[in-house]
MARBA-3410 file (N, C-alpha, C, O; in Angstrom, 1 decimal):
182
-21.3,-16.6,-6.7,-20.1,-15.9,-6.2,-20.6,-14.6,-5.6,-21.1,-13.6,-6.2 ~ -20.5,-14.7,-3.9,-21.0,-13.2,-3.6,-19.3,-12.8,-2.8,-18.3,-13.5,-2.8 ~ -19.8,-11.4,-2.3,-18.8,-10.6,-1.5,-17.9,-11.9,-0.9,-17.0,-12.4,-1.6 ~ -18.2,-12.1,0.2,-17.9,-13.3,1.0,-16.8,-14.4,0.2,-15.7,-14.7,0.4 ~ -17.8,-15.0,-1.0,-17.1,-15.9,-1.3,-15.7,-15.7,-2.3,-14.9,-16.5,-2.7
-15.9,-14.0,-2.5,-14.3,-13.9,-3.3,-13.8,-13.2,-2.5,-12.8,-12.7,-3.1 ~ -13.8,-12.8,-1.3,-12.8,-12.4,0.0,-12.2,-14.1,-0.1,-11.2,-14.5,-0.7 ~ -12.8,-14.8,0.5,-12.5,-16.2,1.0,-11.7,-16.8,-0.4,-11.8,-18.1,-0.3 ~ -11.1,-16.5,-1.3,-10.4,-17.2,-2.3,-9.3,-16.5,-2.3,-8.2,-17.0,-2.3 ~ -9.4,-15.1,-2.1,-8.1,-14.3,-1.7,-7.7,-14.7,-0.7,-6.5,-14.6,-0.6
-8.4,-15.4,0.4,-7.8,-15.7,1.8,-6.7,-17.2,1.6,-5.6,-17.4,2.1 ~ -7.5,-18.0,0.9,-7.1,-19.5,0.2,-5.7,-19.3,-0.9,-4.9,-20.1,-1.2 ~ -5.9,-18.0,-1.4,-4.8,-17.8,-2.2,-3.4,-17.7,-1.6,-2.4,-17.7,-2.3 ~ -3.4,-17.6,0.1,-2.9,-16.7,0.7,-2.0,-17.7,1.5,-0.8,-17.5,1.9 ~ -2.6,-18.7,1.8,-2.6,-20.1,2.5,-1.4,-20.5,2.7,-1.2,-21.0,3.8
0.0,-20.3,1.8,0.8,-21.2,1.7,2.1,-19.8,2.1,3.3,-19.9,1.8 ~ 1.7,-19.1,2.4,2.7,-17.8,2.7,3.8,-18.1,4.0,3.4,-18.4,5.1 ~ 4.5,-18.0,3.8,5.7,-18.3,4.5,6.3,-17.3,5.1,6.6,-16.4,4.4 ~ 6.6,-17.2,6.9,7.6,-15.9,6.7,9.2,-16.3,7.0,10.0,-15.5,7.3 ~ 9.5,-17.9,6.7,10.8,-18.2,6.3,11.3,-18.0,4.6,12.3,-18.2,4.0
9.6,-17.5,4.0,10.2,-17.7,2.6,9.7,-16.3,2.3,8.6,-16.2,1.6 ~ 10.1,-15.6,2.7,10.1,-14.0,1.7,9.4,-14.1,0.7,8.2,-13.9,0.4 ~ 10.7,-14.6,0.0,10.4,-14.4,-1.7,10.0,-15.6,-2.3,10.3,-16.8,-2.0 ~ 9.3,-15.1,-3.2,8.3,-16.5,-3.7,7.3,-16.5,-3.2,6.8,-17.5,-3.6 ~ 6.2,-15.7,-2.3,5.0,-15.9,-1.8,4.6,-15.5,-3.0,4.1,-16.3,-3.8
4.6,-14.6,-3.2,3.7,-13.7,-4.3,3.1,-14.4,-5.9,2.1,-14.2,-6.6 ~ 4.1,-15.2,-6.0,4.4,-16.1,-6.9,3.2,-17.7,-6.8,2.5,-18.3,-7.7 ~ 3.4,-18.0,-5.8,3.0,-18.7,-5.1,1.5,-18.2,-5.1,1.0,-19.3,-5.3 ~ 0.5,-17.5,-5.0,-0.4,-17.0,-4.7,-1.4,-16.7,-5.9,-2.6,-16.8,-5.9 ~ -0.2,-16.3,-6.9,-0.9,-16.3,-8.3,-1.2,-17.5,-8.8,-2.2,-17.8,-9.6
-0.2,-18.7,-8.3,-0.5,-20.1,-8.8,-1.4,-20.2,-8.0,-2.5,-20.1,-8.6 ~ -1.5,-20.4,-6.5,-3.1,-20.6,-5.8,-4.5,-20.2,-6.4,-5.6,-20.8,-6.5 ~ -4.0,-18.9,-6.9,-5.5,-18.0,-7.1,-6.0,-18.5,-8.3,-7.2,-18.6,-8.5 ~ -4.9,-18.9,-9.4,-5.4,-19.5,-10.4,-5.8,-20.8,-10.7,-6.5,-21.1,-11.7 ~ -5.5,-21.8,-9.6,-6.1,-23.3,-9.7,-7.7,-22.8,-9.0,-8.8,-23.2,-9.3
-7.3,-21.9,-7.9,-8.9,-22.4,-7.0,-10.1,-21.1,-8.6,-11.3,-21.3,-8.7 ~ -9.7,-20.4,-9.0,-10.6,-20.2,-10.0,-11.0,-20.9,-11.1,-12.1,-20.8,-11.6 ~ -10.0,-21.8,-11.7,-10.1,-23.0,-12.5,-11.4,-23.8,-12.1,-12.1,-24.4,-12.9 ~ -11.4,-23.8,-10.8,-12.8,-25.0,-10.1,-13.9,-24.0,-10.3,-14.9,-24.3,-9.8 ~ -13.8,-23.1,-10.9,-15.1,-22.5,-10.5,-16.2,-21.8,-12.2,-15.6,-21.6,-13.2
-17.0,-21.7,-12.1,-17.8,-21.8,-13.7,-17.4,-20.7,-13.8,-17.1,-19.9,-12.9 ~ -17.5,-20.5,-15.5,-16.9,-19.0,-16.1,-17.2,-17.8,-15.4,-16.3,-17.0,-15.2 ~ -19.2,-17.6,-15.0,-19.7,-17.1,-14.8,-19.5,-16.8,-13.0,-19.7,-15.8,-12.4 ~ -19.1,-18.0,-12.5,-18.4,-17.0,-11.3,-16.8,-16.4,-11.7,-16.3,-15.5,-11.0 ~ -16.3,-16.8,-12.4,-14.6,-16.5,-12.6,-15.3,-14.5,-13.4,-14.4,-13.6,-13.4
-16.3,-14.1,-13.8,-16.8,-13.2,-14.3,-16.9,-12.3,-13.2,-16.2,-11.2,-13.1 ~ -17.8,-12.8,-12.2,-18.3,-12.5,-10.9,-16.6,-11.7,-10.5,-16.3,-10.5,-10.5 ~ -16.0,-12.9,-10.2,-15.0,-12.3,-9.0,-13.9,-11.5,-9.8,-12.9,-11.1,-9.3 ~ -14.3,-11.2,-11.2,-13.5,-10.2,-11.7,-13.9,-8.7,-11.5,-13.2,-7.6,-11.5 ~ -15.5,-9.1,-11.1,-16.0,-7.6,-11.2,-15.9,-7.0,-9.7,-15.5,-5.9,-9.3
-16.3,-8.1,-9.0,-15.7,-7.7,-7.5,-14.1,-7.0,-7.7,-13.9,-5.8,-7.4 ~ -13.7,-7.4,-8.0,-12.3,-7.5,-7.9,-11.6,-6.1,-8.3,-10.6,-5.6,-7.8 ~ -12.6,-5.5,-9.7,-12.7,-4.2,-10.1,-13.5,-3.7,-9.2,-13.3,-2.5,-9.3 ~ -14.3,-4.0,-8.4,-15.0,-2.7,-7.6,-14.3,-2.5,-6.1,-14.7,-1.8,-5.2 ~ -13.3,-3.3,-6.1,-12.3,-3.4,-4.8,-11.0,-2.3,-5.6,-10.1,-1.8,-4.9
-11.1,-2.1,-6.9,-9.8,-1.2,-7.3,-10.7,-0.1,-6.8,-10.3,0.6,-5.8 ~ -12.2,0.2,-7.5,-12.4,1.2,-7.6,-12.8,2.0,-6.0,-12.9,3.3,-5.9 ~ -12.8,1.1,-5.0,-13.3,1.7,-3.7,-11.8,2.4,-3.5,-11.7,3.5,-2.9 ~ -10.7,1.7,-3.9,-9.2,2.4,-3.3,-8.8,3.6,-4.0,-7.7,4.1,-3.8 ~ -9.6,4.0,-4.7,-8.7,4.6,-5.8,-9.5,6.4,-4.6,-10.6,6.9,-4.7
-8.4,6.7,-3.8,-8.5,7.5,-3.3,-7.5,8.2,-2.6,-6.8,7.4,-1.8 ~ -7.1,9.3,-2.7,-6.1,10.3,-2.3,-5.2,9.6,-1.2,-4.1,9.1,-1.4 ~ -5.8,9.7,0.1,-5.0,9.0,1.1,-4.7,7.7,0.8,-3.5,7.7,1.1 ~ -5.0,6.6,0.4,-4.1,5.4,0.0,-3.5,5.7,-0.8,-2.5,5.0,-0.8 ~ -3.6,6.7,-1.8,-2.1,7.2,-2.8,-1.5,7.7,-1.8,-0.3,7.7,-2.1
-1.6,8.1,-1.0,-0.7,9.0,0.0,0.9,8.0,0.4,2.1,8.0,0.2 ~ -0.5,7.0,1.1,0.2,5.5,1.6,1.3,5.0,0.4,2.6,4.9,0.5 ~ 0.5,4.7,-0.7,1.1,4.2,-1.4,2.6,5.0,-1.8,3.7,4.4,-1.7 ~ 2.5,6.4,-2.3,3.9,7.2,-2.2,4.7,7.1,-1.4,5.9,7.0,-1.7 ~ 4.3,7.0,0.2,5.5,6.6,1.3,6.0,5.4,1.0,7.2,5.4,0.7
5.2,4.1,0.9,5.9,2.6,0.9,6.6,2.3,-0.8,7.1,1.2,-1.2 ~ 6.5,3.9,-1.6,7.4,3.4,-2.6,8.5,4.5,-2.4,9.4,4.4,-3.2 ~ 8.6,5.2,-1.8,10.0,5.9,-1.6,9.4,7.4,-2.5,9.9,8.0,-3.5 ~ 8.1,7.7,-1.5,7.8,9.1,-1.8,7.5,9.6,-3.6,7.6,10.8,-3.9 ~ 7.1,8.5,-4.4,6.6,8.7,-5.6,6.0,7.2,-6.1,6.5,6.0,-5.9
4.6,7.7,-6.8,3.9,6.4,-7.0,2.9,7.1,-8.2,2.2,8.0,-8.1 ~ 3.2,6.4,-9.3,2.4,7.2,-10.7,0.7,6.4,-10.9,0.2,5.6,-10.2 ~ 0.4,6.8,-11.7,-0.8,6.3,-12.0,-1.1,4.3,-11.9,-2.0,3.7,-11.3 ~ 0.0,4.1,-12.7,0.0,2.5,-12.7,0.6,1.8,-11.4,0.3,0.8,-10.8 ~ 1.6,2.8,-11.2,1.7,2.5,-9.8,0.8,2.1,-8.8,0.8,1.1,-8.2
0.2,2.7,-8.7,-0.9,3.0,-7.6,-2.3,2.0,-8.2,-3.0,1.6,-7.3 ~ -2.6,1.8,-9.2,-3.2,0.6,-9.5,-2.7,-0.5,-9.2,-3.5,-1.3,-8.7 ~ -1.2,-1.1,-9.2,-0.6,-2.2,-8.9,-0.6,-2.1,-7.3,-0.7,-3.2,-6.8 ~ -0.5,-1.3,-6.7,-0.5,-0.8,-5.1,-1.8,-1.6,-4.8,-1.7,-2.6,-4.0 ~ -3.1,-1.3,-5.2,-4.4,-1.4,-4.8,-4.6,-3.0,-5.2,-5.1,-3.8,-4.4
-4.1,-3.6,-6.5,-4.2,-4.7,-6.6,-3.4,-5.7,-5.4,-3.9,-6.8,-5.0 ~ -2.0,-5.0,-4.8,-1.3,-5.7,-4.3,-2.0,-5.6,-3.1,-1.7,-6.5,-2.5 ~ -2.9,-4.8,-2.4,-3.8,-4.7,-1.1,-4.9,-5.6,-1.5,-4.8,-6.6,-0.8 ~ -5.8,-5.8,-2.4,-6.8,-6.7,-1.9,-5.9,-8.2,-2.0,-6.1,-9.2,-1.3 ~ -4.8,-8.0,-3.1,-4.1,-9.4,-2.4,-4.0,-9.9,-1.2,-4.0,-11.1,-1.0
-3.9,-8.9,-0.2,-3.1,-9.0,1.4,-4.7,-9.8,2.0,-4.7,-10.7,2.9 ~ -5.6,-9.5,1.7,-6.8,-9.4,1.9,-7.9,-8.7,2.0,-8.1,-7.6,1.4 ~ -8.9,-9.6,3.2,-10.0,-8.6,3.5,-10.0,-7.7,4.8,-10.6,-6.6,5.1 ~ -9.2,-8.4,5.4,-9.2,-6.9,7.4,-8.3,-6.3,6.6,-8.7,-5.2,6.3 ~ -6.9,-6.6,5.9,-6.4,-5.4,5.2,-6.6,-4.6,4.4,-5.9,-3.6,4.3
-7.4,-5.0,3.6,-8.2,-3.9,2.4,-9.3,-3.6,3.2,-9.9,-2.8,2.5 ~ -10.0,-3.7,4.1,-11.2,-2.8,4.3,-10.3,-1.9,5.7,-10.3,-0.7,5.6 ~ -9.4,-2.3,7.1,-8.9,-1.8,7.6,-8.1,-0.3,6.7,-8.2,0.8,7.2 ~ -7.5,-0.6,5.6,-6.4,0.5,4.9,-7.4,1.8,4.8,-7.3,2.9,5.2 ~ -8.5,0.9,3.9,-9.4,2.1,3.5,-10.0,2.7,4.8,-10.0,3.9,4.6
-10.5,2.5,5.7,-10.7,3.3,6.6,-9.8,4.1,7.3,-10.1,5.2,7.8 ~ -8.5,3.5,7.3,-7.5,4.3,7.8,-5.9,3.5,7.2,-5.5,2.4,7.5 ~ -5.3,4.6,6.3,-4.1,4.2,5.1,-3.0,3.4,5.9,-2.4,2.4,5.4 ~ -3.0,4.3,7.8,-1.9,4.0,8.2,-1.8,2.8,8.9,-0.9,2.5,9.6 ~ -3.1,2.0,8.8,-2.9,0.8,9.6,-2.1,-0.3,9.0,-1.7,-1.3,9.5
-1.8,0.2,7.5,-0.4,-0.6,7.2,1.0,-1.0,7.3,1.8,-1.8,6.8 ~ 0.6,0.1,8.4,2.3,-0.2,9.1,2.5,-1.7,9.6,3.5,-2.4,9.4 ~ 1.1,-1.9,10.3,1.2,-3.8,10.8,1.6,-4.6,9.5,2.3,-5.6,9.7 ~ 1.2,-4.4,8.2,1.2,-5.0,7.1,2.7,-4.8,6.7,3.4,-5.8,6.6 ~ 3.3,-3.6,6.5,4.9,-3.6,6.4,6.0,-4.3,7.2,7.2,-4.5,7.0
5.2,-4.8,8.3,6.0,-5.4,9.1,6.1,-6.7,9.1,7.0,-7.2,9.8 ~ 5.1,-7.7,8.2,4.7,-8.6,8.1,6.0,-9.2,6.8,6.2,-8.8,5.7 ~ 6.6,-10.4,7.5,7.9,-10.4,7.2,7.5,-11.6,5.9,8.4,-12.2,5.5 ~ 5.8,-11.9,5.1,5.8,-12.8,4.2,5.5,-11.5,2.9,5.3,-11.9,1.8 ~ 5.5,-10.1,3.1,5.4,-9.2,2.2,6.3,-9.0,1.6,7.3,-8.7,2.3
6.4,-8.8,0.3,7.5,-9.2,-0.8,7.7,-7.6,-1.4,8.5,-7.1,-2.1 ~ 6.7,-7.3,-1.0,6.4,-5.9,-2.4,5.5,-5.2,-1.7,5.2,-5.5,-0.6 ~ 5.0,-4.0,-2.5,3.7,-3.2,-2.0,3.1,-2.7,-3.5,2.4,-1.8,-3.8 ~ 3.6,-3.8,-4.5,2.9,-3.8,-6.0,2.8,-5.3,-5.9,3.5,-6.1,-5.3 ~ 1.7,-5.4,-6.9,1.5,-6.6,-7.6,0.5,-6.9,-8.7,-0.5,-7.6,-8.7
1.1,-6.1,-9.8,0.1,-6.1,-10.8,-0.5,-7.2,-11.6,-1.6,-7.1,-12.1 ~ 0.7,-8.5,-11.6,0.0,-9.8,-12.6,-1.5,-10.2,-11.5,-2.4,-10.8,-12.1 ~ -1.6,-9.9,-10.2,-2.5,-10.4,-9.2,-4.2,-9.8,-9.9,-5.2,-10.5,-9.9 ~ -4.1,-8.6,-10.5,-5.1,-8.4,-11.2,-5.4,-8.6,-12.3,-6.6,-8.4,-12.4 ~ -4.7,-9.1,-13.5,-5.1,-10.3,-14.1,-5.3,-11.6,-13.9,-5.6,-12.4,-14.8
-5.2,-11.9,-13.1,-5.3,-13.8,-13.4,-7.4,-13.8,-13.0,-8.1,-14.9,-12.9 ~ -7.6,-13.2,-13.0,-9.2,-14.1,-13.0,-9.6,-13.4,-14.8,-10.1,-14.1,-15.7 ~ -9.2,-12.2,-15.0,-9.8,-12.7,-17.3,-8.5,-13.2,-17.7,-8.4,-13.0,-18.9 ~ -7.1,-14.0,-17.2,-6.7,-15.3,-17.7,-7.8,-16.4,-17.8,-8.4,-16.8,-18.8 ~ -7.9,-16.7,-16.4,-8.7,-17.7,-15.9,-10.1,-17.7,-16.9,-10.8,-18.7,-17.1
-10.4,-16.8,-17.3,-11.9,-17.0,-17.9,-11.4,-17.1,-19.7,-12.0,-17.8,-20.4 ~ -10.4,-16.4,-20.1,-10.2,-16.7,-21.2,-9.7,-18.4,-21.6,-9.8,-18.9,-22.7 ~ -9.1,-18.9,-20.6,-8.5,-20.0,-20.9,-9.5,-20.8,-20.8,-9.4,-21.8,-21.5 ~ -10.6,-20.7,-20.2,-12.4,-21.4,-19.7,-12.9,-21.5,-21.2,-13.1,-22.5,-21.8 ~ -13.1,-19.6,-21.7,-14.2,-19.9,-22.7,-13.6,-19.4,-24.3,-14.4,-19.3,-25.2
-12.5,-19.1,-24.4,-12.0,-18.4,-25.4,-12.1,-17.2,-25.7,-11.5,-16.5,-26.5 ~ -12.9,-16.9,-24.8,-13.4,-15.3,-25.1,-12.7,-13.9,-24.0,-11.8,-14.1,-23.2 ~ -13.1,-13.0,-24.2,-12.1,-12.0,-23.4,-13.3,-11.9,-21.8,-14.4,-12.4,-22.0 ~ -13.1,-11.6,-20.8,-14.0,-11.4,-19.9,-14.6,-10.4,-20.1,-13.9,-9.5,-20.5 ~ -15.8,-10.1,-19.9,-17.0,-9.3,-20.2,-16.4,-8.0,-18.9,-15.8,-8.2,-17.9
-16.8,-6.8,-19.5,-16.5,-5.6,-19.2,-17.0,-5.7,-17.7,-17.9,-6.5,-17.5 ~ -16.5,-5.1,-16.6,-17.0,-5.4,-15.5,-18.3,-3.8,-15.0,-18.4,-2.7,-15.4 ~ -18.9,-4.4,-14.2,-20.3,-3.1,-14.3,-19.9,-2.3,-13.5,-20.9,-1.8,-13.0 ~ -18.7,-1.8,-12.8,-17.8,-0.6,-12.0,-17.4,0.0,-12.9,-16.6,-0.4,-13.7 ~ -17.8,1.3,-12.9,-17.3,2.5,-13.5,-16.0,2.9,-12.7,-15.9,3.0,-11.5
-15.0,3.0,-13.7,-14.1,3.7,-12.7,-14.0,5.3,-12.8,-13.8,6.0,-13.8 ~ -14.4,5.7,-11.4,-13.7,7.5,-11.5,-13.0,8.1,-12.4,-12.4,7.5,-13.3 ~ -13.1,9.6,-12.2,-12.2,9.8,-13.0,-11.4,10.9,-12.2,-10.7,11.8,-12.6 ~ -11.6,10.7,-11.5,-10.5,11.1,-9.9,-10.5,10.6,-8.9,-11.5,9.9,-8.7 ~ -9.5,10.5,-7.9,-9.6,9.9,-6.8,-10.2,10.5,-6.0,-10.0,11.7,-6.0
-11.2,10.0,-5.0,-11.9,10.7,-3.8,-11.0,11.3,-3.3,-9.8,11.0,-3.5 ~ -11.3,12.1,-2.6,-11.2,13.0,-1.7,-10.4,13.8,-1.9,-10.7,14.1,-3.0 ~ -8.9,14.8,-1.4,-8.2,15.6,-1.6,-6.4,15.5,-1.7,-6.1,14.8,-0.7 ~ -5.6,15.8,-2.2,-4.0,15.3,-2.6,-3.9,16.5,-1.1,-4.4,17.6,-1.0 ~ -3.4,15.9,-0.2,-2.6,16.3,1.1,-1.5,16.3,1.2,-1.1,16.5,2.3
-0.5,16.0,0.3,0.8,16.2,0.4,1.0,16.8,-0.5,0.1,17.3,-1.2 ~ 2.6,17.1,-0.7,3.5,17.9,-1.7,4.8,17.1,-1.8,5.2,16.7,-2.9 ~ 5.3,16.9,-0.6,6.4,16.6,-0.3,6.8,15.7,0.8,6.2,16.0,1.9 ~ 7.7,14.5,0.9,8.2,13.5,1.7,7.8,13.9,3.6,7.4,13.2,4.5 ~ 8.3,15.2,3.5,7.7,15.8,5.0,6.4,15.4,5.3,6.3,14.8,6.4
5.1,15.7,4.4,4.2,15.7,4.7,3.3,14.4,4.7,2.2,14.2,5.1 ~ 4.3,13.3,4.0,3.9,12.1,3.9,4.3,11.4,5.7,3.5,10.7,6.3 ~ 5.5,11.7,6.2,5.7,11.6,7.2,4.6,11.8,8.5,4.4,10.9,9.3 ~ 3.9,13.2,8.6,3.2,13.4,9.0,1.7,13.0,9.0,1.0,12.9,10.0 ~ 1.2,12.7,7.6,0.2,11.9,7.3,0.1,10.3,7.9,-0.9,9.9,8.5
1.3,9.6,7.6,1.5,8.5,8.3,2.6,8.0,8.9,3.5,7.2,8.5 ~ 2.5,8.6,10.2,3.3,8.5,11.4,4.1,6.6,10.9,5.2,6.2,10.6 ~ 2.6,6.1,11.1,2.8,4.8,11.5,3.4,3.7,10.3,4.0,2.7,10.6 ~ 3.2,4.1,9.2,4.1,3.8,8.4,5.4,3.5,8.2,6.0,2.4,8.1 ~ 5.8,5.3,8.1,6.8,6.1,8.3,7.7,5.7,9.4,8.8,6.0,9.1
7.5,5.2,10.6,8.0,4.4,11.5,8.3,2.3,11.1,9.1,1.5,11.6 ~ 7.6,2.3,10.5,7.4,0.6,9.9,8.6,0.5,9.0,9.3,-0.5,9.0 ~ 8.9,1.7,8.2,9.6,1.3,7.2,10.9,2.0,7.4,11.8,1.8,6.6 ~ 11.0,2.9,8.5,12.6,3.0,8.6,12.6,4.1,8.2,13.6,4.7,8.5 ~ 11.7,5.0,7.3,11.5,6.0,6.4,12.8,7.2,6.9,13.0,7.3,8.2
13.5,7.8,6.1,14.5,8.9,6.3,13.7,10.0,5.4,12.8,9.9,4.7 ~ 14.7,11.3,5.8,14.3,12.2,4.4,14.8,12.3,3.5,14.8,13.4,3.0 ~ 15.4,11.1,3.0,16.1,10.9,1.6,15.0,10.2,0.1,15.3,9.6,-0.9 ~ 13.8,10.7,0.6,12.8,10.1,-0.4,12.8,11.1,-1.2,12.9,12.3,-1.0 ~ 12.5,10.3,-2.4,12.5,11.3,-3.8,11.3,12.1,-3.7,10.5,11.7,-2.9
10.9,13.5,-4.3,10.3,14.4,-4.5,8.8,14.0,-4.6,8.8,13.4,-5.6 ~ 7.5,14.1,-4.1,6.7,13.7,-4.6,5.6,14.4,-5.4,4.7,13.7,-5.9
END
């Protein structure tokens, strides 16, 4: 299991997405992601957990919190924003490596009419399901340290400035200034 080959299972997970069917992709995806890990030996289902954690840990940074507070209505807590990052490498790999380079390219992603959410926390469990149901055991600790802050710097205060941060967003989603306090 390298880089490559657990982008490419996110992408296969992704397969059956509908944009006549809104709701239920998400759903749908967790069942994909968990049969095509089933085919695969513990020790990759190991693998693509740890990827999977060094894909939280690349996000776990100020401006995609930023992101993330706009597409939840200007407040996004700690778990929030872990479920946010889980629900991006769901979307994939041009959108999880595009975001991180720049938060607001997810305006194309909001507009994408098979997006259900901008959380998806069960999506980061199903590979130590998938390994516990393999070998009985819990999945081995993954070798990504996580921070203990987010890179870079908190640029906002308030719904205004989230506005300004991401124009393109902020235009995707209709955004008013009736967002809660951030």
């Amino acid at each position: 299991m390298n880089r490559d080959q657990f982008w490419d299972l996110i992408e296969r997970s992704r397969r059956d997405f509908r944009s006549e069917r809104r709701d239920g992709n998400m759903d749908g995806q967790i069942y994909a992601l968990r049969e095509l890990l089933l085919e695969l030996s513990p020790s990759d289902v190991q693998v693509f957990d740890d990827l999977f954690h060094g894909c939280m840990v690349n996000a776990y940074a100020w401006d995609l919190w930023g992101a993330a507070a706009l597409l939840h209505e200007g407040s996004c807590s700690d778990d929030g924003f872990t479920d946010f990052c889980s629900w991006l490498i769901s979307m994939g790999r041009r959108t999880f490596e595009e975001a991180l380079a720049n938060p607001d390219s997810l305006a194309a992603t909001v507009k994408d009419p098979t997006v259900e959410d901008f959380s998806f926390e069960e999506f980061q469990h199903i590979p130590a399901q998938v390994y516990a149901e393999m070998t009985g055991k819990e999945v081995p600790a993954y070798s990504t340290d996580y921070p203990d802050h987010p890179r870079g710097q908190r640029t906002w205060e308030k719904p205004d400035d989230l506005q300004r941060q991401y124009p393109q967003i902020w235009a995707a989603i209709g955004a008013t200034n009736d967002l809660r306090s951030v």
